[in-house]
N, C-alpha and C positions, 0 to 999 in steps of 0.2 A: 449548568451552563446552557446557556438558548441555543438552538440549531441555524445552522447559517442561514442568511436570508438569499429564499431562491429566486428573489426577481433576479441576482445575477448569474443565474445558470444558463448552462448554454441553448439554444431551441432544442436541439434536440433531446435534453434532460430534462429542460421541462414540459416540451409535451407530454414526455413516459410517465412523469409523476402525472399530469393534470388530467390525462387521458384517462387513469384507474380512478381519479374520485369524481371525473364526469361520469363513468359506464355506470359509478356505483350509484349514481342519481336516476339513470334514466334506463337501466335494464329492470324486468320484471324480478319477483320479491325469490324466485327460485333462483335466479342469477346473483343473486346478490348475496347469497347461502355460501359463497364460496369463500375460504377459509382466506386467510391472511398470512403470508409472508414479508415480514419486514427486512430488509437490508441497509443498516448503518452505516453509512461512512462519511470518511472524512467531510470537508467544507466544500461547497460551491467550487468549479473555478481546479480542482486539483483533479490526479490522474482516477485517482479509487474511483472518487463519486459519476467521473463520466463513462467509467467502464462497467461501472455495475447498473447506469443509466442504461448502458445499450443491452446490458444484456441482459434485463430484465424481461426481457420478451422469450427469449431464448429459455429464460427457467419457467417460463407461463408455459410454454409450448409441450416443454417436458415434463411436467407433469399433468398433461390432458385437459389444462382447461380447469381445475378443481380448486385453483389455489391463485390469486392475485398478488404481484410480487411488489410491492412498492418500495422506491429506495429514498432512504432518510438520511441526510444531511445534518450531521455534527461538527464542531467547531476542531476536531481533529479525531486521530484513530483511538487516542485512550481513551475521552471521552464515549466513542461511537461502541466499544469494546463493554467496559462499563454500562451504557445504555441496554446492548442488551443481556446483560446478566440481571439486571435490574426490571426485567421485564418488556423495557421498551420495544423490543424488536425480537429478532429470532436468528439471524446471519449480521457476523462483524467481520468488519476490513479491519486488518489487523497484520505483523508482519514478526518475522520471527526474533526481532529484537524486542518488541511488547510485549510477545509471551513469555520471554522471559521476565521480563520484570514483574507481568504478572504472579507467575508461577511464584517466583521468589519474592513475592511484594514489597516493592521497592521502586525506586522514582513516584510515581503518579498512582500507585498500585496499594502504596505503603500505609498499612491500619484498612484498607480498604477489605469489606467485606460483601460480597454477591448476594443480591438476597433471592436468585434463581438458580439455578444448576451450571455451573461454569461454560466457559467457551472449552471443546476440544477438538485436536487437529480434524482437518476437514473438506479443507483443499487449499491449495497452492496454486498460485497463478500466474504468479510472474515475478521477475527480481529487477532490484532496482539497482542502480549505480551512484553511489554519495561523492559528488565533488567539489569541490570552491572554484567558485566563480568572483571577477573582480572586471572590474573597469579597465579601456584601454590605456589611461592614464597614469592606473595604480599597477597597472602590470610591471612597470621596471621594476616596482620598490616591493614589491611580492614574488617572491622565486619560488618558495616554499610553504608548506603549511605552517611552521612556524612561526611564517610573518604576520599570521593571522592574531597569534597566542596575544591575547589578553586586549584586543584591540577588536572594536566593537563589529559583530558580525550576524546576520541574520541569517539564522541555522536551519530555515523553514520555522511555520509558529510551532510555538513550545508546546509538546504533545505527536508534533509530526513524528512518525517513524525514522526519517531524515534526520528531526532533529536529536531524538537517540541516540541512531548511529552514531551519528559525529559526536556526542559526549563521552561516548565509548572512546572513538578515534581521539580524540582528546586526552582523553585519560592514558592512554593506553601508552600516545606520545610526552605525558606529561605538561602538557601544554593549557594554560587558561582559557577557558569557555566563559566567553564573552558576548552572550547573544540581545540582540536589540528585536525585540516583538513590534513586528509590523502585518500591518495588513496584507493580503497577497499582492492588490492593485500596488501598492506603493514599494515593489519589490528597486524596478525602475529608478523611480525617480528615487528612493533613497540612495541607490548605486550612484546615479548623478551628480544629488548633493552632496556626494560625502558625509551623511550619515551615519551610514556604514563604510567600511573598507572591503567587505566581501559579501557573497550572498550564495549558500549551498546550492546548487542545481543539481538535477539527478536525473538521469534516462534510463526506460523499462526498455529490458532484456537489450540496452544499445540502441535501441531506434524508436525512441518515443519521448516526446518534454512533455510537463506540464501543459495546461492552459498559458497559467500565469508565465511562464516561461519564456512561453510560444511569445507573447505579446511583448514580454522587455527584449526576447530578441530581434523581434522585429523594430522596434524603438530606437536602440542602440549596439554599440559594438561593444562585446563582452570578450574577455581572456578566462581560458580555465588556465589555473596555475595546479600542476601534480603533484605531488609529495613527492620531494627528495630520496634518492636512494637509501638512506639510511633511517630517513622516517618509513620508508616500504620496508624495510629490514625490523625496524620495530615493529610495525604493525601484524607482519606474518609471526613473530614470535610471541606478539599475544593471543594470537588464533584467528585475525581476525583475514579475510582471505584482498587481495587485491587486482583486479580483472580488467584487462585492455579492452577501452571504446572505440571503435571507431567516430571520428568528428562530424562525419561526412551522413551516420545512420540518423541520427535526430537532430543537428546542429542544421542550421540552414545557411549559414556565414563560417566564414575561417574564425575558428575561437583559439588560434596557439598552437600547441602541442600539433603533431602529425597523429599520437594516438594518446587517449584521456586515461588516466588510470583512476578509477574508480573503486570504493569500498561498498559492496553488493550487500542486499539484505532480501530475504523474502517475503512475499507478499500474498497472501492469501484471503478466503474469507469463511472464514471459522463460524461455525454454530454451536450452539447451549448443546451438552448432553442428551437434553430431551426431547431435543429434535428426532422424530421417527426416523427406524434403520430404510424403510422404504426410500420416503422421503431424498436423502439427504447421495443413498444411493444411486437414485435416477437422475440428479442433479449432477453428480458426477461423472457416470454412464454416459447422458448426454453430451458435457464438455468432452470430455475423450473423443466421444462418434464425430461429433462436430470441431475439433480441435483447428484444421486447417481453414475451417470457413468462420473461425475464430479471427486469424489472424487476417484475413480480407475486411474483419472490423476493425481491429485495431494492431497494427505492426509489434505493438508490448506482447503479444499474445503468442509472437514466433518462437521465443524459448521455451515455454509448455510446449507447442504444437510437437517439437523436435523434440521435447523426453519428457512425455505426459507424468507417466510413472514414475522415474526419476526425481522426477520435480516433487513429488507430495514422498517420498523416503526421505529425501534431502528438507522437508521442513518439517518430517517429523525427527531426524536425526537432531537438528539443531537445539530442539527440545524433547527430546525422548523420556521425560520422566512429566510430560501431561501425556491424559490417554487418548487415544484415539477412536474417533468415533467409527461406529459399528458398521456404519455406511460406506466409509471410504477403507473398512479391514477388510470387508466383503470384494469390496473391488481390488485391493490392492493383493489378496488370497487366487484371486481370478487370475492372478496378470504375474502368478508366483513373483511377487515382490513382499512379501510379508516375512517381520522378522519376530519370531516368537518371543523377543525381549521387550516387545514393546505391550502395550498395555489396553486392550480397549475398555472405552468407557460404559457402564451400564445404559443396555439398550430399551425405547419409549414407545418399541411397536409393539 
């Protein structure tokens, strides 16, 4: 599958990228000796690819100049995940409903075979909140997630981690999954036309939209509709957890509800095995030291800042039977969070 096209990224995503293959034209042939790190993620235009955009400088910085960090843009996380097992890269945005499927190969994973050394756990950075969103129109005739069931909805595109989740939530409630693949820009206007009847929105750790998001709501007036009480009663009993938003942390208009209830997933960005134990641990180290001038870049970043450590036990618990890279066992042994059940991966230093 081709990689998104970056004429639509935002200035400051694509300066980051166009800035590393200007230096690499115009620094001397010693400068130019420095290694490569690639970062996969999602499409133009979503939340992964503009946060691993800013903080690409931040992993330049961290490890002394040695290594240029460029971030690549794929048409979604399975895709971006897949790329770099296949060589194409070295760190994937990925989120702890892909690793399962990975692990278990199945959805988009399924006969699929890495011809590098897998992704394992490696950092965690933030969670997301899955919700349905619908037009002020359709909001009467929508009270529950139900009203969704079988009636055509864009889930985020197929591949999203969003749209996972909500497959699960689907299943889970017994309900048809119904999704209509659209482009990000035509998120909008298909709400308008009735196209679709719904369209998944999601906010990092409560206080942060998409791009795409940001633009349909500024556009239009949207309603989140919540899951009914007894769809929430389902959904806790297939394990799946469900977490009060505030309207007011990422919403910029009244969308409905007083508080959004949302089905959380984590989000991280995982590297190959053979990523050096140095490596992968100074990149860590770093985020941690810098955690609070983390979230001065972006507001997604305040539920790390408030349980660094917590956050990367909590998405290795979710999948405790991939290993853990040696990188972040070192840090997590330092910060006595380490639980001898879990499994690290053979280390590339």
């Amino acid at each position: 599958m081709k990689k998104s096209n970056l004429s639509s990224a935002s200035s400051l995503s694509a300066l980051t990228v166009a800035a590393a293959l200007t230096f690499a034209a115009v620094l001397p042939a010693d400068a130019q000796q420095r290694k490569s790190i690639r970062w996969t993620t999602s499409q133009v235009g979503t939340y992964g690819y503009t946060v691993a955009a800013a903080m690409a400088k931040i992993a330049e910085q961290a490890l002394g100049g040695e290594y240029t960090v460029t971030v690549q843009p794929y048409a979604n996380p399975t895709v971006a995940m897949k790329a770099v097992m296949n060589g194409e890269g070295e760190i994937a945005y990925t989120a702890d409903v892909g690793t399962t499927q990975f692990s278990e190969r199945v959805g988009g994973f399924k006969d699929y075979k890495p011809t590098k050394p897998e992704l394992v756990h490696t950092w965690y950075a933030y969670p997301m909140e899955s919700m349905m969103a619908t037009t002020v129109k359709t909001a009467e005739s929508h009270k529950c997630w139900k009203d969704f069931s079988g009636k055509p909805v864009f889930f985020t595109p197929a591949g999203f981690m969003n749209w996972l989740n909500f497959q699960r939530i689907f299943k889970a409630l017994n309900y048809d999954f119904k999704h209509v693949q659209l482009d990000l820009k035509a998120n909008g206007d298909a709400l308008e036309a009735g196209t679709v009847v719904g369209s998944v929105a999601y906010t990092t750790s409560g206080a942060q939209l998409a791009s795409y998001w940001k633009e349909t709501e500024i556009r239009m007036d949207v309603r989140i509709v919540n899951p009914c009480a007894d769809e929430i009663a389902k959904l806790k009993a297939a394990g799946l957890a469900v977490v009060d938003v505030d309207p007011k942390g990422a919403f910029s208009k009244n969308v409905g509800p007083s508080v959004l209830k949302g089905v959380p997933i984590l989000f991280g960005y995982n590297a190959r095995a053979d990523m050096p134990e140095e490596i992968t641990y100074k990149l860590i180290k770093t985020f941690y030291d810098k955690r609070d001038e983390l979230v001065k870049i972006d507001p997604g970043f305040s539920a790390m800042a408030k349980d660094f450590v917590g956050m990367q036990v909590q998405g290795i618990n979710a999948n405790p039977q991939v290993p853990v890279h040696p990188g972040l066992a070192k840090f997590l042994k330092e910060h006595k969070a380490w639980n001898d059940k879990w499994k690290i991966s053979a280390s590339a230093s």
